[in-house]
DOGU-697999 format. One line per 3 residues: their letters; for each residue x, y, z of C-alpha. Coordinates in steps of 0.5 Angstrom, whole numbers, padded with zeros to 4 digits, always signed. Example, Ala and Ser with C-alpha at 12.3 -4.5 7.8 and 13.67 -1.06 7.14 Angstrom:
BEGIN
as	+0025/-0009/+0016 ~ +0027/-0002/+0014;
REM end
This chain:
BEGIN
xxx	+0045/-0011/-0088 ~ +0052/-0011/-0084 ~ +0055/-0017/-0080;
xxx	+0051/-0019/-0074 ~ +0054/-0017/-0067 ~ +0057/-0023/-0064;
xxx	+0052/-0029/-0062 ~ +0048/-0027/-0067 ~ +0044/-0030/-0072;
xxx	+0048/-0030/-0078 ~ +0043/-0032/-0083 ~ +0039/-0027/-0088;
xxx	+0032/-0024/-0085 ~ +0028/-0027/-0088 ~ +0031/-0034/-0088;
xxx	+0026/-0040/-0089 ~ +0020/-0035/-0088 ~ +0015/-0034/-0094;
xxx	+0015/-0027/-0098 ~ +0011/-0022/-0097 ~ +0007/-0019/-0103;
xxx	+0012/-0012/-0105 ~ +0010/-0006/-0107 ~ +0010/-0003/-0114;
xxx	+0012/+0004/-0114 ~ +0005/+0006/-0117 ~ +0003/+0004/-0110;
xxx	+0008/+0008/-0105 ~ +0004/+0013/-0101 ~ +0010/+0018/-0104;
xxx	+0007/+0017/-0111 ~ +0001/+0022/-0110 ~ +0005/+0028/-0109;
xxx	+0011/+0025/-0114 ~ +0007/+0022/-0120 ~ +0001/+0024/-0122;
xxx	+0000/+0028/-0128 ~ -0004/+0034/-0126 ~ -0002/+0041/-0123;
xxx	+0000/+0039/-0115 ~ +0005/+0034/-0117 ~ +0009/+0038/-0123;
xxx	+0009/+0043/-0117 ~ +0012/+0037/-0113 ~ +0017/+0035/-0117;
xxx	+0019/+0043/-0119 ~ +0020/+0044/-0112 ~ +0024/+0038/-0111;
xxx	+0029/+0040/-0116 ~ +0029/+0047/-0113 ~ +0032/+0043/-0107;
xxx	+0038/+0040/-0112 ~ +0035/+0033/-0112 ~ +0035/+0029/-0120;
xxx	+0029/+0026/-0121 ~ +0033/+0019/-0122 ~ +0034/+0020/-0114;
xxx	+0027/+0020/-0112 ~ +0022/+0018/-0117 ~ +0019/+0011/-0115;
xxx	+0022/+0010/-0110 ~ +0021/+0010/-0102 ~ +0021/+0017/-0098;
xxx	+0025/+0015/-0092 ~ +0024/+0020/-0086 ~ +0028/+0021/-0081;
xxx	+0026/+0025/-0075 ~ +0031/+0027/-0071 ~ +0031/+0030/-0064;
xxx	+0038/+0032/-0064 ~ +0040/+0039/-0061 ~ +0045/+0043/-0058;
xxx	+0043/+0043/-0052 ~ +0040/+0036/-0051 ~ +0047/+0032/-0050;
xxx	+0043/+0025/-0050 ~ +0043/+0027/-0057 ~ +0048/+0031/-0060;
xxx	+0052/+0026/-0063 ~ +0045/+0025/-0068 ~ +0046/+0030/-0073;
xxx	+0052/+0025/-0075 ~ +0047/+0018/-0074 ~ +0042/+0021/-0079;
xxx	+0048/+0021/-0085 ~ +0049/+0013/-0083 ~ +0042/+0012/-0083;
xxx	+0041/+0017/-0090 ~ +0048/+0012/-0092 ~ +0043/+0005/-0091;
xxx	+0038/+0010/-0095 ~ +0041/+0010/-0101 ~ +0044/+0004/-0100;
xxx	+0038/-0001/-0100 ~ +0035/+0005/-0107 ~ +0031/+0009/-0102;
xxx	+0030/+0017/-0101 ~ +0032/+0020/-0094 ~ +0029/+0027/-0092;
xxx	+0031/+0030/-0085 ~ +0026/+0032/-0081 ~ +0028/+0037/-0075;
xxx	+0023/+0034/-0069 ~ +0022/+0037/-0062 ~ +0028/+0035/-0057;
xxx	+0026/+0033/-0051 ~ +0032/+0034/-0046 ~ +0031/+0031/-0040;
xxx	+0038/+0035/-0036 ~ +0035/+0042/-0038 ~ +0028/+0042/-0040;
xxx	+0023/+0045/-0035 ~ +0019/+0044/-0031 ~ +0019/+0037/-0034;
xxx	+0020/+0034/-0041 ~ +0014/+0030/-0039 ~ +0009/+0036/-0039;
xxx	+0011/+0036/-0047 ~ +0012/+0028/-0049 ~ +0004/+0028/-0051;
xxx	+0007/+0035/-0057 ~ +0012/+0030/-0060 ~ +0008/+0025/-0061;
xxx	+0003/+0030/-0065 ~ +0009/+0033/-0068 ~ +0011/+0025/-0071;
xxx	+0005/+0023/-0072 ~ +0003/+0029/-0076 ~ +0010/+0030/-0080;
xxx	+0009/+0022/-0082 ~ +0002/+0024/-0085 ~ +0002/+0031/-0088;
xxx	+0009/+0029/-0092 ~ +0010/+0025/-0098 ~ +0013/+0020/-0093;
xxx	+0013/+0011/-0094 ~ +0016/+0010/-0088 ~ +0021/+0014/-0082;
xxx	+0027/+0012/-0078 ~ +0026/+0015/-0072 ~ +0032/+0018/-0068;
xxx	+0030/+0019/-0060 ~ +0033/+0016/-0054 ~ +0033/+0022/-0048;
xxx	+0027/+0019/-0043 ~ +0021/+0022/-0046 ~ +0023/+0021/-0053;
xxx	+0023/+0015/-0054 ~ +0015/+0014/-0052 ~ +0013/+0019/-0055;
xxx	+0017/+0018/-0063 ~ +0014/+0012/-0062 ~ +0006/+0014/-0060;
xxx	+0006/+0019/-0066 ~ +0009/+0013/-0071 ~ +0005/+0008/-0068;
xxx	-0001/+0013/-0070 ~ +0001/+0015/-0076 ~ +0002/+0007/-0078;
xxx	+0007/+0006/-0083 ~ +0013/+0002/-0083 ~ +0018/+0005/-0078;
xxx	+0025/+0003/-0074 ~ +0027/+0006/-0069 ~ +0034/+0008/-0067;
xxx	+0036/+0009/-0060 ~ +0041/+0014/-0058 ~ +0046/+0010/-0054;
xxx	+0049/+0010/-0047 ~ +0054/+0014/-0045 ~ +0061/+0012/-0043;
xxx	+0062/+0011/-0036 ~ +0064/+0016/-0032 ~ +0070/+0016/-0027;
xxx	+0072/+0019/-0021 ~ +0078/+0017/-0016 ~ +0078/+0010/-0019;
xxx	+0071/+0010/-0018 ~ +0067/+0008/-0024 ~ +0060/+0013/-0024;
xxx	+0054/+0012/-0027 ~ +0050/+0019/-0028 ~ +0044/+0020/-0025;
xxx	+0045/+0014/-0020 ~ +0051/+0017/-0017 ~ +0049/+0023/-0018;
xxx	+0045/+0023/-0012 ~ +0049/+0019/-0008 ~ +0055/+0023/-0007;
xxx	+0050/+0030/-0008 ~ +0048/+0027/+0000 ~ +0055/+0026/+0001;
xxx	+0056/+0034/+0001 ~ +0049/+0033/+0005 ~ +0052/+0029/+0010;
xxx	+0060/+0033/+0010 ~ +0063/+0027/+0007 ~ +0066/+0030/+0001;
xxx	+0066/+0038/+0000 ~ +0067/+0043/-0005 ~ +0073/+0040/-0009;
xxx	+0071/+0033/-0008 ~ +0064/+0035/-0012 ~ +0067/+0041/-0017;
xxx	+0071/+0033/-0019 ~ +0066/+0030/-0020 ~ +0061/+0035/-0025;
xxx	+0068/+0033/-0029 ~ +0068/+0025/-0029 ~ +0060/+0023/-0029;
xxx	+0058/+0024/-0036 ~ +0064/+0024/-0041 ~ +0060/+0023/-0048;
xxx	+0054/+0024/-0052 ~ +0049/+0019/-0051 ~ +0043/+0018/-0045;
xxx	+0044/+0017/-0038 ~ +0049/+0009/-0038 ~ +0045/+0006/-0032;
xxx	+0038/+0002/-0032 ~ +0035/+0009/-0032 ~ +0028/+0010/-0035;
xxx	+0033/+0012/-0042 ~ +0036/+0005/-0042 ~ +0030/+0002/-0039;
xxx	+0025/+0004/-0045 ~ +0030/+0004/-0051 ~ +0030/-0004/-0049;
xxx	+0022/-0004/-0049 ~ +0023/-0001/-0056 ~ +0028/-0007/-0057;
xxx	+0023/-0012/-0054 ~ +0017/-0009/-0057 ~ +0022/-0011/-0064;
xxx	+0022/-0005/-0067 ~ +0029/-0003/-0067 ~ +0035/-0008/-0070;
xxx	+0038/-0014/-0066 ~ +0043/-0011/-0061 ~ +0040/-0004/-0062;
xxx	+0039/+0000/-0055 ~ +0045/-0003/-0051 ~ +0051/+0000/-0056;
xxx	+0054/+0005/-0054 ~ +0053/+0012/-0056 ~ +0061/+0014/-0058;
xxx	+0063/+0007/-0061 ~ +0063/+0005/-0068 ~ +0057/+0000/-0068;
xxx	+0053/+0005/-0066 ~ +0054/+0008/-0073 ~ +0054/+0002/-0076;
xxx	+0046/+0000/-0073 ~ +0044/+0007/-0075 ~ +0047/+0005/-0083;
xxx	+0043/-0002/-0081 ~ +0036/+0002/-0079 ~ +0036/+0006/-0085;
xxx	+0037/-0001/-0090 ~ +0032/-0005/-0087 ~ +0026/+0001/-0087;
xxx	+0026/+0001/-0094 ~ +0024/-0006/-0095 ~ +0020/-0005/-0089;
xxx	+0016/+0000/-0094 ~ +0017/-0004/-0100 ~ +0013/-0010/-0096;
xxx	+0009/-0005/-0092 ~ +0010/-0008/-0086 ~ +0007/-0003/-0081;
xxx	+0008/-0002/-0074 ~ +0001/-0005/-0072 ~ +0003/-0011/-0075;
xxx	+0009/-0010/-0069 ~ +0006/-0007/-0065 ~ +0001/-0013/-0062;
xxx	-0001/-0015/-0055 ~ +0003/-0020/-0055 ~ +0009/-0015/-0056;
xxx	+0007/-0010/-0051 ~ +0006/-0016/-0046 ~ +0013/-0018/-0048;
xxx	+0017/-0011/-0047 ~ +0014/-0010/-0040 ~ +0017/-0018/-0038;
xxx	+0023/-0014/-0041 ~ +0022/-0008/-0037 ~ +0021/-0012/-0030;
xxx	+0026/-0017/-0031 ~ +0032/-0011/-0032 ~ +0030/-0009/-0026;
xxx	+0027/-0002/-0030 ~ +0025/+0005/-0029 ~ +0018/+0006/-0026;
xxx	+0017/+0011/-0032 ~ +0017/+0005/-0036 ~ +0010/+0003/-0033;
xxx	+0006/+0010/-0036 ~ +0010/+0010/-0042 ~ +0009/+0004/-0045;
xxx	+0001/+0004/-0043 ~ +0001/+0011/-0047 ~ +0004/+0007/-0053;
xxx	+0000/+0001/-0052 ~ -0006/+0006/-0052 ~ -0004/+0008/-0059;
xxx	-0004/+0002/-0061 ~ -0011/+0000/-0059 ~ -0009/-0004/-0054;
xxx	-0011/-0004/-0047 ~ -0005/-0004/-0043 ~ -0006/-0003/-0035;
xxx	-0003/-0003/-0027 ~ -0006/-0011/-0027 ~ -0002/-0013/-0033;
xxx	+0005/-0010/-0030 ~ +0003/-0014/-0023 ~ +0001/-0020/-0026;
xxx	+0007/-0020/-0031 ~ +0012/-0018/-0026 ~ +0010/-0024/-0022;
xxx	+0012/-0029/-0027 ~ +0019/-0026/-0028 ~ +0025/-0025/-0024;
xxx	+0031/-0019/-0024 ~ +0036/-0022/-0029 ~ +0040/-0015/-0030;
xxx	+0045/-0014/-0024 ~ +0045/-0007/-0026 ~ +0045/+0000/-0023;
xxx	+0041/+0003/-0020 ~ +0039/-0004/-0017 ~ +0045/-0008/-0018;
xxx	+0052/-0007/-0019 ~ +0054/-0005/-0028 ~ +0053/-0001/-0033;
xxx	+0050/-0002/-0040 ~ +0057/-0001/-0044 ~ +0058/-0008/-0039;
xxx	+0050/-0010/-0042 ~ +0052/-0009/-0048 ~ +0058/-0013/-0049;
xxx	+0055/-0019/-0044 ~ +0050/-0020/-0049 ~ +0046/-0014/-0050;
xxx	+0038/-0015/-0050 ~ +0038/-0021/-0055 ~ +0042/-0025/-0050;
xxx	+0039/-0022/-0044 ~ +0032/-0024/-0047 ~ +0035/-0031/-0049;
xxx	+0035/-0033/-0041 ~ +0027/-0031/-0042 ~ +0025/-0035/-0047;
xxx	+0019/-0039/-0043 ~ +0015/-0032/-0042 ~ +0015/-0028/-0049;
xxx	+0011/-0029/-0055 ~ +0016/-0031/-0059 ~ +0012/-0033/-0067;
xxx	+0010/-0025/-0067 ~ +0014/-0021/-0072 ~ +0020/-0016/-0071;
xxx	+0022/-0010/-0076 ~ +0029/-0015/-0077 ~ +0026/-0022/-0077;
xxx	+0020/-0025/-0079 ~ +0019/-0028/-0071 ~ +0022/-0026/-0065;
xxx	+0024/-0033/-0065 ~ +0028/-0032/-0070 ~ +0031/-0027/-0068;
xxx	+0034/-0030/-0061 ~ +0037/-0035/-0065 ~ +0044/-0035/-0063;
xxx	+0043/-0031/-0058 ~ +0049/-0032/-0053 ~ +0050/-0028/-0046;
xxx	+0058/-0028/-0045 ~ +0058/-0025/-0037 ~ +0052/-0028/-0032;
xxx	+0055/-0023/-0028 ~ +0051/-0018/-0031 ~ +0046/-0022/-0035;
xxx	+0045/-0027/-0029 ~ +0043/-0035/-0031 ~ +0035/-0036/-0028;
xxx	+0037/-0040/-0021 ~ +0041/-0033/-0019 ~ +0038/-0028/-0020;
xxx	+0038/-0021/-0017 ~ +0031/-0022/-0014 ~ +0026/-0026/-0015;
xxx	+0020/-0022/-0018 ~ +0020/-0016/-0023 ~ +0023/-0010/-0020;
xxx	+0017/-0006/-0021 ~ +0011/-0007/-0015 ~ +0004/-0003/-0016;
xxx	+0000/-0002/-0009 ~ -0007/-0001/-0008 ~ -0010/+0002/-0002;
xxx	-0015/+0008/+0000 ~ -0009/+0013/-0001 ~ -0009/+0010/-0008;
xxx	-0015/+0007/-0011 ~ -0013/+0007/-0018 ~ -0006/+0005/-0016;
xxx	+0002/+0007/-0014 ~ +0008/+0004/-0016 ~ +0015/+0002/-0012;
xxx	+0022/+0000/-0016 ~ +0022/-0005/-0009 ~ +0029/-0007/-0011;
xxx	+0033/+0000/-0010 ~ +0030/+0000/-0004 ~ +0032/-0002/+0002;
xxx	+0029/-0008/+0005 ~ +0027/-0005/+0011 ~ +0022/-0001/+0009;
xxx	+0019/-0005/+0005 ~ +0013/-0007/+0010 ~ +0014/+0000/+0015;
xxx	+0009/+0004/+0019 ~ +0009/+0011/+0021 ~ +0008/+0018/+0022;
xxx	+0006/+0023/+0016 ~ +0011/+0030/+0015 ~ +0006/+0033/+0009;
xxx	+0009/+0037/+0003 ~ +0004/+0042/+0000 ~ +0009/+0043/-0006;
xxx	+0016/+0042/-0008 ~ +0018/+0048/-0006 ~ +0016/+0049/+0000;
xxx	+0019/+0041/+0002 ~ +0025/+0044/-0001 ~ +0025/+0051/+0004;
xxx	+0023/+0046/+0010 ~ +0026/+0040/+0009 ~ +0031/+0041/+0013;
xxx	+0027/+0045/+0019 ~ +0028/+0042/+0026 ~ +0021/+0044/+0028;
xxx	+0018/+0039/+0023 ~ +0020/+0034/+0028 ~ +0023/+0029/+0022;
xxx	+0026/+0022/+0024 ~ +0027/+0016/+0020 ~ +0021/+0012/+0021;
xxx	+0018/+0019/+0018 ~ +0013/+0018/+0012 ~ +0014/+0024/+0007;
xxx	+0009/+0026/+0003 ~ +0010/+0030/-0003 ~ +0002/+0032/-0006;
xxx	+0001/+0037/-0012 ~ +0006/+0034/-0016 ~ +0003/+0030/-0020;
xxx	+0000/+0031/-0029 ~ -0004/+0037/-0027 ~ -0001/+0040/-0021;
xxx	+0006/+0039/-0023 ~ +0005/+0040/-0028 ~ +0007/+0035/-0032;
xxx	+0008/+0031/-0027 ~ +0016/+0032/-0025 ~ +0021/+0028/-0022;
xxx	+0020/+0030/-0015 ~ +0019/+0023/-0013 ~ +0026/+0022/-0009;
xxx	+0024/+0026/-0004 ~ +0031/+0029/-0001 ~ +0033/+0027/+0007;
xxx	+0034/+0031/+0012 ~ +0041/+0033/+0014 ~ +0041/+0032/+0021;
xxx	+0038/+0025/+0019 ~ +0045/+0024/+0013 ~ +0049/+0027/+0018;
xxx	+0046/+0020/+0023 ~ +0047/+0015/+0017 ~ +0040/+0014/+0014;
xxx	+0040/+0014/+0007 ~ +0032/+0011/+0006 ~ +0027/+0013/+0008;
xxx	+0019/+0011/+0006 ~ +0017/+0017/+0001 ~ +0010/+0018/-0003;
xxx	+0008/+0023/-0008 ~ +0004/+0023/-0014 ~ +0010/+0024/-0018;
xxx	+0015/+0020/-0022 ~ +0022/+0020/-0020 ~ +0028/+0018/-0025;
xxx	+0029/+0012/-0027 ~ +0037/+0013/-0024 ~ +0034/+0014/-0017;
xxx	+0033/+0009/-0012 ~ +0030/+0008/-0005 ~ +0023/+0007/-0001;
xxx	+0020/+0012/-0005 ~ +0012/+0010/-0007 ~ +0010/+0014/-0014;
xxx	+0005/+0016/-0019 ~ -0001/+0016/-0013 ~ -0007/+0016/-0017;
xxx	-0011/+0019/-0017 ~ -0007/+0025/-0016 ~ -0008/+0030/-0010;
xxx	-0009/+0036/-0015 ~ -0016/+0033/-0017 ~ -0018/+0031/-0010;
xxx	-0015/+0024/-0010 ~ -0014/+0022/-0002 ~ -0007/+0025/-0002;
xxx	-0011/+0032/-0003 ~ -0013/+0030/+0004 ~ -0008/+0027/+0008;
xxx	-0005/+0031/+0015 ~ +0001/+0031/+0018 ~ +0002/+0025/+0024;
xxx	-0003/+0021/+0020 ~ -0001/+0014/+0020 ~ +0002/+0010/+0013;
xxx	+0003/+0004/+0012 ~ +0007/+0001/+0006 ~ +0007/-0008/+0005;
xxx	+0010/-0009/-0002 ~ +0009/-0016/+0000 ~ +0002/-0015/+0000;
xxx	+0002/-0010/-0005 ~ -0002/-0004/+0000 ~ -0001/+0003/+0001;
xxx	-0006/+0005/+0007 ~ -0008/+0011/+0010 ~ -0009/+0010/+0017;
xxx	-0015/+0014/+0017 ~ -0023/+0012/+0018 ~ -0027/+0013/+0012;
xxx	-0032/+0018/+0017 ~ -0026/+0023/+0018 ~ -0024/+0021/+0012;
xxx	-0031/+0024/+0009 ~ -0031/+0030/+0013 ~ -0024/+0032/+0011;
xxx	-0026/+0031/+0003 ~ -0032/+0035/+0005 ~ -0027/+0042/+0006;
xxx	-0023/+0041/+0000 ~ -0023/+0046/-0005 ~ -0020/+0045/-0012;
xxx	-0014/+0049/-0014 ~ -0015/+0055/-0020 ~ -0012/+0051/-0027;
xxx	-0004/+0053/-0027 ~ -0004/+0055/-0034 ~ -0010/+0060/-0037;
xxx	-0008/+0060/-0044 ~ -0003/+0056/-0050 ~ -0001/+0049/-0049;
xxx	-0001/+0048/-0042 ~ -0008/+0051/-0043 ~ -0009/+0044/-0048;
xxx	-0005/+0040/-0044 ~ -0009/+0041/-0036 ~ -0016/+0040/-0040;
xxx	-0014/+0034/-0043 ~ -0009/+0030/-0039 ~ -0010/+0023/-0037;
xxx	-0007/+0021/-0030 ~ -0002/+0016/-0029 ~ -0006/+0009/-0029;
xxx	-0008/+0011/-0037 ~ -0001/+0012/-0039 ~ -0002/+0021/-0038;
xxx	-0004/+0021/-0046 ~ -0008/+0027/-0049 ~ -0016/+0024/-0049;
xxx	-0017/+0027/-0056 ~ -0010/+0023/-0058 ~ -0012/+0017/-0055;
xxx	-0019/+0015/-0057 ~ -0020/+0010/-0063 ~ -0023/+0014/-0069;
xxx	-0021/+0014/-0077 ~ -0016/+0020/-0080 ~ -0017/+0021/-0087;
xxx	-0011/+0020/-0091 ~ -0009/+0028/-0094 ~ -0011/+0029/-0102;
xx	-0004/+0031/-0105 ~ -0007/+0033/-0112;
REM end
């Protein structure tokens, strides 16, 4: 394995821990379709010559997949057609066979109406892949919002030994001496045209410097905050999920991860020996303590559901009451990752919250994740804060409960602004997003900035795919004054680079007749994050009388995927899985002679 990153441990992997009993090549999966003396495995072999390949190159050895989720048009990933050769050179290194497999991308700048609306058809298509192929284990290659849960919920299904190999943070972007972060700053200056405060050459600037590299957004967006949950989760080597994109040590980790999955295999060390309760406990600590994206909350239960372990909305509020917001970073704080990265990266980050986590439980890399953080230094307590000053004192994440929300909501109450926090005030009720976005700005909606706004049909079924409409634009007129938050609640999500008072994921959602279904205009709402409420100031008797005039809306899709999606989709709490996916039961191994 190449040298470790600055303050990491230099010792071997395995240093002071008993060996696993390893594999012979007779017992590697792959040997069913390769080694066999009947017709199908001649076939195999014959057709891996008609691909070039020696039979030295492959016979008894591990077959490594590499899913790769690159694509001309997800620039997240375009730099992973190079990242599959490192790992393809740590393969053959460690005396492995690497495939390439080309897997859906999920392009979270260009895919409509939402890449979330196909994250459960990436999880198939992995799971699926690694199950149908003479495949021993995978290297999976993801880092674009939604790609990460769903390589991992597919590989977690399929349970074999797997590494995963985050796509990397972009390069800051600049504008005017203003060092930028895409996403966050996205949204600021775009309400600054808004406001008339910059204009159209200002703005034409700025599409030019707010992404200048490959690589996922490089602010705590939801692209940062989940490749960090796999780092934590340890299923990714040290260091992994902060390097970014462009910089040589990013080629050098992929190299790293193809090395190491190939002893994975021989020691069949699977992901449900990693991927325990006590790991996703620890992946949620981490998103907490980062100051996360709020998508990280349904992500990580759908993950922890394949798994077979039950993940839910009081584990996210139990634990983020245990951990304080070390990570001073944007949307919720001042730097970037290239900064994270270089303060010590999550190792060091996880090295300041060493009290809360499992640490005898196992990573892809080391025997404990004890072992792992030994040596773990943070080089910026700017960035990586020392625990008696910290960015705030409880997890960045709150979950609400109320009679507009039985089954939970959610705010990132550190990228709000403190006022709102405990507010009452009068709804403005949007039926859609494009009705809010023809309205929004119309004076006879009387709009002030004690105004709730309240986004429904927005959610897993009625988005579909429950986009990130969560951030709810401000009026002009209101831009024009000042403000720049408001209280906003939808059923939506909302980018994990977005900030502001916006209370998400309302469930159940309004499309299945959730209580959002039945909220009118002027009805008084009531948000306390201290107490952990959303309320809707309505009586349970007009409340009855309403939901007795409700009709259910026509399905959105009559046919094709979407047709499978909206008949089995799960709403936010559960983590939004396919029920068929998520249910425990046996899949038979395929009979490859």
């Amino acid at each position: 394995m190449s040298a470790p990153r600055v303050g990491m441990s230099a010792r071997p992997i395995d240093a002071g821990t008993p060996p696993r009993p390893r594999k012979r090549p007779e017992e590697l999966r792959s040997h069913q379709w390769y080694g066999t003396e009947g017709l199908r495995s001649f076939s195999h072999r014959a057709r891996t010559r008609q691909l070039g390949y020696l039979p030295e190159e492959h016979q008894g050895k591990p077959v490594i997949a590499i899913l790769n989720t690159w694509s001309d048009i997800n620039p997240c990933h375009v730099h992973l057609r190079d990242r599959a050769q490192a790992v393809k050179r740590g393969v053959w290194q460690a005396g492995g066979f690497p495939l390439e497999f080309p897997v859906s991308t999920l392009s979270e700048t260009f895919q409509k109406p939402t890449p979330m609306l196909y994250r459960n058809l990436l999880a198939m298509e992995t799971e699926e892949l690694c199950r149908s192929y003479p495949v021993d284990g995978a290297v999976l290659l993801g880092g674009c919002d939604k790609s990460t849960p769903a390589l991992l919920m597919g590989a977690a299904s399929a349970d074999l030994p797997a590494v995963f190999v985050p796509a990397g943070p972009m390069l800051p972007g600049h504008w005017r001496n203003e060092v930028l972060g895409s996403g966050t700053d996205m949204w600021k200056y775009w309400d600054d045209k808004r406001a008339g405060l910059i204009g159209d050459c200002e703005l034409s600037e700025l599409e030019r410097g707010l992404a200048r590299s490959p690589g996922h957004c490089m602010t705590m967006g939801t692209a940062s905050t989940l490749t960090a949950a796999a780092e934590a989760l340890g299923v990714t080597v040290p260091g992994a999920s902060s390097i970014p994109a462009v910089d040589s040590g990013h080629d050098r980790m992929a190299a790293a991860s193809g090395l190491r999955v190939v002893e994975l295999v021989w020691q069949d060390l699977r992901l449900s020996e990693i991927l325990t309760r006590e790991a996703y406990e620890d992946a949620v600590a981490t998103v907490l303590a980062l100051g996360g994206s709020t998508n990280a909350v349904i992500h990580l239960i759908a993950m922890a559901g394949r798994s077979g372990v039950r993940l839910t909305l009081d584990d996210f509020d139990r634990i983020a009451r245990t951990v304080p917001v070390l990570a001073d970073l944007r949307p919720g704080g001042r730097y970037l990752m290239e900064d994270f990265h270089f303060a010590g990266g999550l190792p060091g980050f996880l090295s300041r919250l060493t009290d809360v986590l499992h640490l005898d439980r196992p990573t892809v890399a080391h025997p404990t994740l004890r072992e792992q953080l030994d040596g773990a230094l943070v080089h910026n307590p700017e960035v990586i804060r020392p625990r008696d000053h910290p960015l705030a004192g409880e997890g960045g994440v709150a979950v609400l409960r109320g009679n507009l929300c039985p089954d939970g909501a959610v705010i990132k109450h550190i990228a709000a602004e403190p006022r709102l926090l405990e507010h009452t005030g009068p709804a403005v009720v949007f039926d859609d997003y494009r009705t809010m976005q023809a309205t929004i700005n119309d004076p006879a909606l009387g709009i002030t900035e004690d105004s709730v706004l309240v986004l429904r049909n927005a959610g897993p079924l009625g988005g579909p795919g429950m986009p990130e409409y969560g951030m709810l634009p401000i009026p002009d007129h209101l831009l024009k004054q000042g403000v720049r938050d408001m209280v906003r609640i939808s059923d939506a999500r909302m980018s994990g680079t977005s900030y502001g008072a916006c209370v998400l994921h309302i469930a159940p959602e309004s499309y299945v007749g959730g209580p959002l279904a039945l909220v009118r205009d002027g009805d008084q709402i009531t948000l306390d994050v201290a107490a952990r409420v959303l309320r809707l100031e309505v009586d349970d008797a007009e409340l009855a009388r309403r939901r007795a005039r409700w009709t259910a809306p026509p399905p959105r899709y009559e046919r094709g995927y979407g047709a499978l999606y909206q008949e089995q989709m799960t709403q936010a709490d559960t983590g939004c899985d396919f029920r068929f996916l998520a249910r425990p039961g046996a899949v038979p191994e395929p009979y490859a002679g």
